[in-house]
C-alpha positions in Angstrom: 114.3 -247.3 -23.4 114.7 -243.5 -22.8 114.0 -242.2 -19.2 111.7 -245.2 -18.6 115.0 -247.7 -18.5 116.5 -245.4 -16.0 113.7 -246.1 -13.4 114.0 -248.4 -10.3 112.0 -251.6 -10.6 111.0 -254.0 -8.3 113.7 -257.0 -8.2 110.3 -259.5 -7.7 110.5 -262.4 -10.4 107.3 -261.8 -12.9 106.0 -265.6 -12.0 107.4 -268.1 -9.4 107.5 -271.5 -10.3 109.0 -272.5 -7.2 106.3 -271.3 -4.9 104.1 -273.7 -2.8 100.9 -275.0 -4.4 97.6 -273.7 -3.1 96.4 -277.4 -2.5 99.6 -277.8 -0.3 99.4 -274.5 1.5 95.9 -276.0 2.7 97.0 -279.4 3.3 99.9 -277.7 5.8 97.4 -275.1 7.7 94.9 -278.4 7.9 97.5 -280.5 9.5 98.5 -277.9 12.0 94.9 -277.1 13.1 93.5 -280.1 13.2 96.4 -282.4 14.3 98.8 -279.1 16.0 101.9 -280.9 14.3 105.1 -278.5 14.0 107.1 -278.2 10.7 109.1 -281.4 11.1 105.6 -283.5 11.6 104.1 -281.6 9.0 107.0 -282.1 6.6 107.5 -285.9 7.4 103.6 -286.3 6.3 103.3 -284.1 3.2 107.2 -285.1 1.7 108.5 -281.3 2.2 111.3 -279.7 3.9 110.3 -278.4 7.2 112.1 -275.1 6.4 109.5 -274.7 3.3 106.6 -275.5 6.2 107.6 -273.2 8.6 107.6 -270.4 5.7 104.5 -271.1 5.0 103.1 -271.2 9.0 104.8 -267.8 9.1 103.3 -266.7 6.5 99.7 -268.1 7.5 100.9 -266.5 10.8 100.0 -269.7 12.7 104.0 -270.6 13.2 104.0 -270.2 17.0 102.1 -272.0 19.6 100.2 -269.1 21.1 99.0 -268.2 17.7 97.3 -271.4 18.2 94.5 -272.7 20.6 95.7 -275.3 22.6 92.7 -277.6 22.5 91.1 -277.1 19.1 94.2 -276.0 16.8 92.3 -272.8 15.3 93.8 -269.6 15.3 93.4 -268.1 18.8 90.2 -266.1 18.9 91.1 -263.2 21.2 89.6 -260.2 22.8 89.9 -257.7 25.7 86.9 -255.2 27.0 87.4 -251.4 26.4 87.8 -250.7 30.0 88.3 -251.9 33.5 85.3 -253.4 34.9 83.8 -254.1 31.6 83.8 -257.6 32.0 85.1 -259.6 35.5 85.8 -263.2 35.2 85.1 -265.6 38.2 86.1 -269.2 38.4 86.6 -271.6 41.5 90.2 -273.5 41.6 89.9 -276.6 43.5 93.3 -277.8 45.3 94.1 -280.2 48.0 94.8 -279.5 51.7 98.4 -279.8 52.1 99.0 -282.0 55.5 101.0 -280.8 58.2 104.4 -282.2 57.8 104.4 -281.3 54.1 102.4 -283.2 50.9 104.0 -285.3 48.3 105.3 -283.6 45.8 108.1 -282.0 48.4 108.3 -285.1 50.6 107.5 -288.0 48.5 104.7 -290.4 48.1 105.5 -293.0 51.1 105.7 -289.7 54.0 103.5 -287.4 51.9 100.6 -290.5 52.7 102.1 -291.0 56.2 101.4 -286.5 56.8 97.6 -286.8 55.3 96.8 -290.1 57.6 98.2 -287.8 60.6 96.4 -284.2 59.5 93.3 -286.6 58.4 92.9 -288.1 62.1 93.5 -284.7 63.6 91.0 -283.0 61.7 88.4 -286.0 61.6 87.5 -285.3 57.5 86.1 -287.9 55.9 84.9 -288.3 51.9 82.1 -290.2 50.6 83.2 -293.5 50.8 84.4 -292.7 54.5 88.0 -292.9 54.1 89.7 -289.8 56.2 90.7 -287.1 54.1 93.0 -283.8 54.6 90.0 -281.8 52.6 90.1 -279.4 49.6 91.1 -276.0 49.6 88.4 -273.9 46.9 89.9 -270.6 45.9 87.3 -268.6 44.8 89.2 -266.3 42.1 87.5 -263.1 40.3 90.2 -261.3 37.2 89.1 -257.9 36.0 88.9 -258.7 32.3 90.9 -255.2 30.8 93.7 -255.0 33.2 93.9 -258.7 34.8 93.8 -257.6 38.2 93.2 -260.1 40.2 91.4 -261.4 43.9 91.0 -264.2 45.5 89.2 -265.9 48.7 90.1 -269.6 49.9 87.1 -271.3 51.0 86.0 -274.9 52.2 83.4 -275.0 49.8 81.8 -273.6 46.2 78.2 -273.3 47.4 76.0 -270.3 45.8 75.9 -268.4 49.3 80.2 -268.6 49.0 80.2 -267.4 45.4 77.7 -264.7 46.0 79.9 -263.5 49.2 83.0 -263.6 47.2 81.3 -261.8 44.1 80.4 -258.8 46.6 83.2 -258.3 48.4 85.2 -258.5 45.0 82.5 -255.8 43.5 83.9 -253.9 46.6 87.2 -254.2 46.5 87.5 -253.0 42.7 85.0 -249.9 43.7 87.7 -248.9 46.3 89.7 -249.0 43.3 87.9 -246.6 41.0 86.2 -249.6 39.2 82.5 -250.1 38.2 81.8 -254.1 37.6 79.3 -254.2 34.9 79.4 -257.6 33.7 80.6 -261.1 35.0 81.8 -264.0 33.0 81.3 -267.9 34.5 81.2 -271.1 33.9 78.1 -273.4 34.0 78.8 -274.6 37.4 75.8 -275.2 39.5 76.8 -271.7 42.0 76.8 -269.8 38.8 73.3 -270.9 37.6 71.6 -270.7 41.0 69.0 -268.4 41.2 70.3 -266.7 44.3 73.7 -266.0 42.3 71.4 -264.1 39.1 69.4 -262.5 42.3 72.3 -261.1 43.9 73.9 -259.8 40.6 70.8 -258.1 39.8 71.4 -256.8 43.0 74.5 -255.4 42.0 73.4 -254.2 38.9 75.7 -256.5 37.3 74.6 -258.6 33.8 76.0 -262.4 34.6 77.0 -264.2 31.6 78.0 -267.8 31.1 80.5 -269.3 29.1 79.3 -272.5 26.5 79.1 -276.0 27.8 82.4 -278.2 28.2 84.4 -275.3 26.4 86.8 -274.0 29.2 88.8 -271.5 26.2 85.5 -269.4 26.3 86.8 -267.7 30.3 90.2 -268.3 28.9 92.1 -265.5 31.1 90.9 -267.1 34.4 91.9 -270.5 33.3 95.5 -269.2 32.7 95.3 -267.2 36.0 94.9 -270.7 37.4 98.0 -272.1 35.9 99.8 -268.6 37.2 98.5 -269.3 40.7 99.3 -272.9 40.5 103.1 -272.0 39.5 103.7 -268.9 41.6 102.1 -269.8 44.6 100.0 -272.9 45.1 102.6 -275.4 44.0 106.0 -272.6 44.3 108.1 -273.8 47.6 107.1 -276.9 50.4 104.4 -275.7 52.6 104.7 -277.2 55.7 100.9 -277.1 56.5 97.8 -276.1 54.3 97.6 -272.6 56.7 100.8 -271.8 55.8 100.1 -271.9 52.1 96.7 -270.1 52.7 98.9 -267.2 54.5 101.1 -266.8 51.6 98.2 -266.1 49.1 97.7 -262.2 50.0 101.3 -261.2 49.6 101.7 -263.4 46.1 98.2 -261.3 44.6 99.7 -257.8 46.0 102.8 -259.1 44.0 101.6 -260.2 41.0 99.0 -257.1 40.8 101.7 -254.7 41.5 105.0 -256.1 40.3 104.7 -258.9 38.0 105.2 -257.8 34.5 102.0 -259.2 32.2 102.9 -260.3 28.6 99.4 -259.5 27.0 99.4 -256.3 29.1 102.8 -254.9 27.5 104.9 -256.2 29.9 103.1 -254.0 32.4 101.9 -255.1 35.9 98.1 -255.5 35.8 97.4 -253.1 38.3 99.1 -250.0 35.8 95.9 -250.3 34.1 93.4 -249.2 36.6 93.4 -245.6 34.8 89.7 -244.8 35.4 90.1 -243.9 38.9 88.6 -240.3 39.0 92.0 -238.6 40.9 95.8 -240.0 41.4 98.1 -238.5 44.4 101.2 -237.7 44.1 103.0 -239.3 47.2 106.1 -236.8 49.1 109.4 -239.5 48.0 111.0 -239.1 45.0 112.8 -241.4 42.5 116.1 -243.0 43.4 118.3 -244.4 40.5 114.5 -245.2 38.2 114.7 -245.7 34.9 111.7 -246.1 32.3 112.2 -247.6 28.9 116.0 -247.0 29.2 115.4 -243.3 30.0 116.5 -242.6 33.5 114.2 -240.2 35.5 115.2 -236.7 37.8 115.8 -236.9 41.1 112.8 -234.8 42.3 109.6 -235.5 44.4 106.9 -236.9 42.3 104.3 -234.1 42.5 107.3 -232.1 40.8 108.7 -234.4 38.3 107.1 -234.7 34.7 108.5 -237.6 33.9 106.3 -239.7 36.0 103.0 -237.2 35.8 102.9 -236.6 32.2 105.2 -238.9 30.9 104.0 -242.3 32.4 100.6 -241.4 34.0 99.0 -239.4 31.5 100.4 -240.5 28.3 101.8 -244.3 29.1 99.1 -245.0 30.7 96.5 -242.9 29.3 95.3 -241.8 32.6 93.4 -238.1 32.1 91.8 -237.7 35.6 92.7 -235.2 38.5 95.9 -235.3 39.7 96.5 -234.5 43.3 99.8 -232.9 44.8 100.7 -234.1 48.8 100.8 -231.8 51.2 103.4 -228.7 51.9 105.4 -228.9 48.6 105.0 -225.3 47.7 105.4 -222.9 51.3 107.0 -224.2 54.2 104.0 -225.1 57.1 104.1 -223.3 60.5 102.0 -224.9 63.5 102.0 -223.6 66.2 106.1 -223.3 67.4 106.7 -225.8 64.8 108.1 -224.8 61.5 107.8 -227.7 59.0 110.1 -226.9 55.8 108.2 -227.7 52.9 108.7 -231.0 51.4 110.2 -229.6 48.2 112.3 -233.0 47.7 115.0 -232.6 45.0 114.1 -228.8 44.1 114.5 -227.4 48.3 117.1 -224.4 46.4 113.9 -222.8 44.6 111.7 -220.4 45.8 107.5 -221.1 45.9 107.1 -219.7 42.5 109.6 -221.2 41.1 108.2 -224.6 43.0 104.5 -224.1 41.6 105.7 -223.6 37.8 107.5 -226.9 38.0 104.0 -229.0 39.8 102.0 -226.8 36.8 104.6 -228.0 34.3 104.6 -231.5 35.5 101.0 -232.2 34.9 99.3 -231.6 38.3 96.0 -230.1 38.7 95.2 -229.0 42.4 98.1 -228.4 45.0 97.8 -230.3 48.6 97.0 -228.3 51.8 97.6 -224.7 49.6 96.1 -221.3 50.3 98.7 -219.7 48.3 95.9 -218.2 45.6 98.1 -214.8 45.2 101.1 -216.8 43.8 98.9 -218.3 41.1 97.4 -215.0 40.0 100.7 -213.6 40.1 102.5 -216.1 37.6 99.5 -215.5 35.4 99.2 -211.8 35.1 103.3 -212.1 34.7 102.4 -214.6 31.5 104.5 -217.8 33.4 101.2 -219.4 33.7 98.9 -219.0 30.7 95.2 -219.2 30.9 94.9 -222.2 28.7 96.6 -224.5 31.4 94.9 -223.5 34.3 91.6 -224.4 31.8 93.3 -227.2 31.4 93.0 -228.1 35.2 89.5 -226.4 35.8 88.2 -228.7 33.4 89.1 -232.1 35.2 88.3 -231.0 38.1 85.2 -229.7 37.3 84.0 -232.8 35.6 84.5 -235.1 38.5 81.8 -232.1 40.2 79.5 -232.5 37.4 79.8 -236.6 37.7 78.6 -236.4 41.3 75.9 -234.6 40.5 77.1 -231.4 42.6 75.6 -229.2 40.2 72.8 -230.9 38.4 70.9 -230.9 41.5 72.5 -228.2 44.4 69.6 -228.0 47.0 68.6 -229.9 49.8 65.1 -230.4 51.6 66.1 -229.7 55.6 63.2 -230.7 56.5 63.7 -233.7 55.1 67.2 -234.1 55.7 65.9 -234.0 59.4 63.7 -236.7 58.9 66.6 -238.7 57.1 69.6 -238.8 58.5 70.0 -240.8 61.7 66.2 -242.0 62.0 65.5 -245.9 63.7 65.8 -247.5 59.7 69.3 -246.3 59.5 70.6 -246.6 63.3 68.7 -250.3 63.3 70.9 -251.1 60.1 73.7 -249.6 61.8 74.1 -251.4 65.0 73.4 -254.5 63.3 76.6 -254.1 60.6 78.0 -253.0 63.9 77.3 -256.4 65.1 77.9 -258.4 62.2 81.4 -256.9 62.0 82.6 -258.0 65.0 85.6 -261.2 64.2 85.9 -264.2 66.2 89.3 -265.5 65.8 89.3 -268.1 68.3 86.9 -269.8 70.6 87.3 -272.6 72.8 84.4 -275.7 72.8 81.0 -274.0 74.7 82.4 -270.5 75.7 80.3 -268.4 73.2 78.0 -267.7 72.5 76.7 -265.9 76.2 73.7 -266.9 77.2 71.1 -264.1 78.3 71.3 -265.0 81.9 75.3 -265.4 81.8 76.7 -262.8 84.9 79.1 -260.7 83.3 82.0 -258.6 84.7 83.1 -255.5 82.4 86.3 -254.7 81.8 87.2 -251.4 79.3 83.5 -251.5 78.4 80.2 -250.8 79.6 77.3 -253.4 79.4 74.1 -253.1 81.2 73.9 -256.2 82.6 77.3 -256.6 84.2 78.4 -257.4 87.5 80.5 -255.4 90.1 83.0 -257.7 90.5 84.5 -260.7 88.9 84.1 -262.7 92.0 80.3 -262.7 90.7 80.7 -263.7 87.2 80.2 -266.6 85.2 82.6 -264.9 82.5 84.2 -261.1 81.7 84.8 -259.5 78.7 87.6 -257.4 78.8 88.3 -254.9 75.9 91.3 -253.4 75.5 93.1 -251.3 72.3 95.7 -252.4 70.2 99.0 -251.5 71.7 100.5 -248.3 70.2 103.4 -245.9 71.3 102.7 -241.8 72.5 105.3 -239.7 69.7 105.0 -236.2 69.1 108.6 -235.5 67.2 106.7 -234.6 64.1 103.2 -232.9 62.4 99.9 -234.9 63.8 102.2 -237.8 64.8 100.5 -237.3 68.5 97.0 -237.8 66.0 97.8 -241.2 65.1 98.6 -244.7 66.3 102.3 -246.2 66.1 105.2 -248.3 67.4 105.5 -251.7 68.5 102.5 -254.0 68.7 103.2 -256.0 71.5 101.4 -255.5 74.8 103.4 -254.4 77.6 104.2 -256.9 80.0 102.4 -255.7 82.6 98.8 -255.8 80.7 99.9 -259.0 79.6 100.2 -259.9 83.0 97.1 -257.8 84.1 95.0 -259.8 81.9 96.5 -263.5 83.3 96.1 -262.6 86.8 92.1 -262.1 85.8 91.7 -264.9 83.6 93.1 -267.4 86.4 89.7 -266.3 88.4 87.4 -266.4 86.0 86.7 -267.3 82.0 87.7 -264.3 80.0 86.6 -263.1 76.4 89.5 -261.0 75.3 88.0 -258.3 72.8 90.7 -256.5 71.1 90.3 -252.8 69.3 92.3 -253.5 66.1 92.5 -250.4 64.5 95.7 -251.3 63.7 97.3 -254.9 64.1 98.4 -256.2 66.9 100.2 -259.2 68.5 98.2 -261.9 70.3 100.4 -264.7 70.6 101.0 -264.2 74.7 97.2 -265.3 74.6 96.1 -268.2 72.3 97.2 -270.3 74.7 96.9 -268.4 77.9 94.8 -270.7 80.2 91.6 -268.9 81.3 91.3 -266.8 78.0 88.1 -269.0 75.9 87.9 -266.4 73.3 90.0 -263.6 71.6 87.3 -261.3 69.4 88.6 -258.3 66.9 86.6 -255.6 66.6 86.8 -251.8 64.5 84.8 -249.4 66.4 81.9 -251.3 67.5 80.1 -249.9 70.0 79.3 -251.8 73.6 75.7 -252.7 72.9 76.6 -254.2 69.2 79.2 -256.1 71.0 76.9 -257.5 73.5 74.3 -258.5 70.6 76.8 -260.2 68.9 78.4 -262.5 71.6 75.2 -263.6 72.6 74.4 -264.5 69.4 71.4 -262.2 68.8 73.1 -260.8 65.7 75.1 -263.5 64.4 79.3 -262.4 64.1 80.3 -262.9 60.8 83.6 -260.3 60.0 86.6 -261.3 58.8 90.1 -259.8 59.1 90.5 -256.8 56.9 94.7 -257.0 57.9 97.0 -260.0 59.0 97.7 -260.2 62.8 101.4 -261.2 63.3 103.1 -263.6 65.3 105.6 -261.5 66.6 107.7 -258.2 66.0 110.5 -260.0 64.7 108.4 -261.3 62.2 106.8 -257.6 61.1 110.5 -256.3 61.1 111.3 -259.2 58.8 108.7 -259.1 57.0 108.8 -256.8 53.2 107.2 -253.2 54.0 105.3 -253.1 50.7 104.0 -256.4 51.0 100.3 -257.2 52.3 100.1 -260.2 54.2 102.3 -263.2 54.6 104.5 -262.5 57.2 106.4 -265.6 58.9 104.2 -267.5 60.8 102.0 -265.0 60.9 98.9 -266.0 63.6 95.7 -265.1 62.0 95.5 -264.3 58.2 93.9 -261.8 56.1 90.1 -263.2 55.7 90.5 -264.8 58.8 87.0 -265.3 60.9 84.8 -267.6 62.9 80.9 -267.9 62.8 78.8 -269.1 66.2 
């Protein structure tokens, strides 16, 4: 045969009388779709050895279930939008108040009936046909449709006017993220096809789509975010009351969001996919025995480390925005007689130029709190820095300019900024969000809201209708701030709010000594949380009221009801300090027997 014979050929018989009719192929892939049988059921029908069917599932590559839809057999349709905020889903998950004492499935039938007959009578529910009933818990759930990220509101009810709430302050909460909702996937349920709910997302400037009749697959990812929730949360550990479950929903989302590896994702945690924020910053700490993919990362502060910038930001996660160095990690800060080293974690042995190549060759693009313009020049007339990388820089952060429209259109009218900016329009709208904002979090029967003609003694605020003393009053309203702690030991620490969140004794005391001579409304400035457990049951105290910033006026309009309250807690308020101490730092929500949860809020 010559050179021809000395040639490889493939070791692939020329025919193969062994291999599986066509006709049979199609009777197996028929069988599996429209009956979901696995190779043994398969096999026992059609007279074949399982082994031959599974070859031929594998081949068809419908061999595993999740190849497979569950409820019609076919191969599984599936698809994902290009970017974040592409497409949201939204969904309602109906569950069952858990009675105090514990439900069912922890305590058995025989008490889990006895706990609902008990919670049923406290709470005075009833259902149609008038039996007393423990209620149902609606969680109102919204999934970004790229990176899964989810959020979620517990409600009594699935109304239009709930939906449409939950719908903005979801649109909200992913815009604080870097995320533009364009679209919104639902169901056919009768919120969804409301005319107020295509109103609002006009509103919004968000296209509402629905999903086809009676087939659930079509919002697929929500449905299988309700199975999560069920399993990780709703159903996880005994609740001992349905609050207690409710409280534990915040810190479950923050972990799932953040830390819960996602299969279809890459095994990544949905929130790694939020890459269209327009500008990351780099935090001070640095990596502590981290590894990555097996590869274990350096020891240095973040803003320095490459690893993490370039390596995981920018190409893991594809992430080509503005990246932001923290503070003092090139010169060391002086204030006044304070000299604050420079935060140069990991690299404190090299000096600032050596400091500003490694942020440069990390991936970073603007350096925090720097004025240190002559370094820069000097590393690039020297040829450390070239040209192209500080382009490289200039362009994303240029871009985010152009995008705001800094450029496109410079100049302003001053005359007209005159007439704009603080005119009655604004200030009305103003003082009412003011108003609106203000969070009831417990009122007793009757006490609110204040009549106009109620006598009022002021205490820590000035209304213009108060009384001199409380002697006079029907009621007082006595604001105080969130307790906090005077420090100074470090930078701006003297700026800011911290310590303990009890209230000293002796305001705790201070406030009891009033309330035992007349009604108080305790109206608390919760810039940051605080601890009110020394007055839910204080006698005397009728209402305890959270507000952030309101001013006196806005306050008055909304206890008297002029301007309905309608705000809801934007943090948890703990039960105690050994609870916060307990409690994990990274964690939102959820702490033990925490008093009011996040979302927490009372309307008149």
């Amino acid at each position: 045969m010559g050179e021809a014979g000395m040639l490889d050929r493939s070791s692939r018989p020329h025919h193969s009388p062994n291999k599986t009719p066509r006709r049979l192929v199609r009777k197996v892939v028929h069988l599996r779709w429209k009956k979901r049988l696995g190779p043994v059921g398969i096999g026992a029908q059609l007279g074949m050895p399982a082994s031959t069917v599974h070859t031929v599932l594998s081949r068809c590559r419908i061999n595993r279930p999740s190849h497979v839809d569950v409820r019609t057999g076919e191969p599984a349709r599936r698809y994902e939008h290009e970017h974040p905020g592409s497409m949201i889903h939204v969904d309602i998950k109906k569950l069952g108040n858990i009675p105090d004492g514990g439900g069912w499935r922890y305590v058995g039938r025989l008490q889990g009936e006895r706990n609902k007959a008990i919670t049923a009578k406290r709470t005075g529910k009833h259902g149609i046909t008038g039996d007393m009933i423990t209620g149902t818990a609606f969680v109102h759930t919204v999934i970004d449709d790229h990176s899964r990220v989810a959020y979620a509101e517990i409600h009594d009810d699935e109304t239009a006017a709930t939906a449409i709430a939950v719908l903005r302050r979801a649109v909200g909460w992913f815009a604080s993220r870097g995320v533009t909702v364009e679209q919104v996937l639902s169901d056919n349920g009768s919120a969804y096809r409301s005319y107020a709910w295509r109103d609002a997302c006009a509103e919004l400037s968000i296209q509402p789509k629905r999903t086809r009749p009676y087939h659930p697959q079509t919002n697929g990812k929500i449905e299988r975010f309700h199975r999560t929730l069920a399993d990780g949360w709703a159903y996880a550990r005994h609740y001992n009351s349905e609050s207690a479950r409710r409280n534990a929903l915040p810190a479950w989302l923050h972990s799932y969001n953040h830390h819960r590896p996602h299969t279809a994702i890459g095994s990544q945690p949905p929130i790694s996919r939020l890459t269209n924020v327009p500008e990351k910053h780099t935090y001070y700490g640095m990596p502590i025995a981290l590894e990555i993919d097996g590869e274990e990362i350096e020891p240095v502060g973040f803003g320095y480390n490459k690893q993490i910038v370039t390596g995981l930001l920018r190409q893991k996660l594809g992430y080509d925005g503005v990246v932001v160095t923290d503070w003092e990690l090139v010169n060391d800060n002086h204030v006044g007689d304070q000299a604050l080293p420079a935060r140069a974690w990991g690299v404190e042995e090299l000096n600032p130029e050596e400091r500003m190549l490694r942020i440069l060759d990390a991936g970073a693009d603007q350096f925090g709190g720097e004025e240190c313009v002559d370094l820069l020049l000097a590393l690039v007339r020297d040829g450390r820095v070239s040209e192209a990388r500080i382009d490289e820089s200039a362009r994303r952060l240029l871009l985010v300019k152009f995008q705001l429209g800094l450029f496109g259109d410079p100049f302003v009218d001053e005359e007209a900024a005159f007439a704009l900016v603080g005119n009655e329009a604004f200030r009305a709208a103003g003082h009412r969000a003011q108003a609106e904002s203000v969070t009831l979090l417990q009122v007793a029967e009757g006490a609110l809201p204040l009549a106009p003609a109620t006598r009022i003694y002021a205490d820590g605020c000035s209304l213009p209708d108060a009384v001199a003393t409380p002697e006079e009053a029907e009621v007082a309203v006595v604001r105080v701030n969130a307790p906090w702690e005077h420090r100074d030991d470090l930078f701006l620490e003297a700026w800011f709010h911290q310590g303990s969140l009890d209230f000293p004794p002796a305001e705790v005391e201070r406030i009891r000594a009033l309330a035992a001579r007349v009604p108080v409304v305790l109206v608390v400035n919760l810039d940051r949380a605080a601890i009110l457990t020394p007055f839910v049951d204080m006698p005397g105290v009728v209402a305890l009221v959270g507000v952030f910033g309101t001013s006196d006026a806005a306050l008055r309009d909304a206890l008297s009801g002029r301007i309905p309250p309608r705000g809801r807690l934007p943090l948890e308020l703990p039960s105690s300090m050994a609870a916060v101490e307990e409690h994990a730092p990274d964690a939102v929500g959820g702490s033990r027997d925490a008093l009011f949860p996040i979302g927490h809020g009372l309307t008149l």
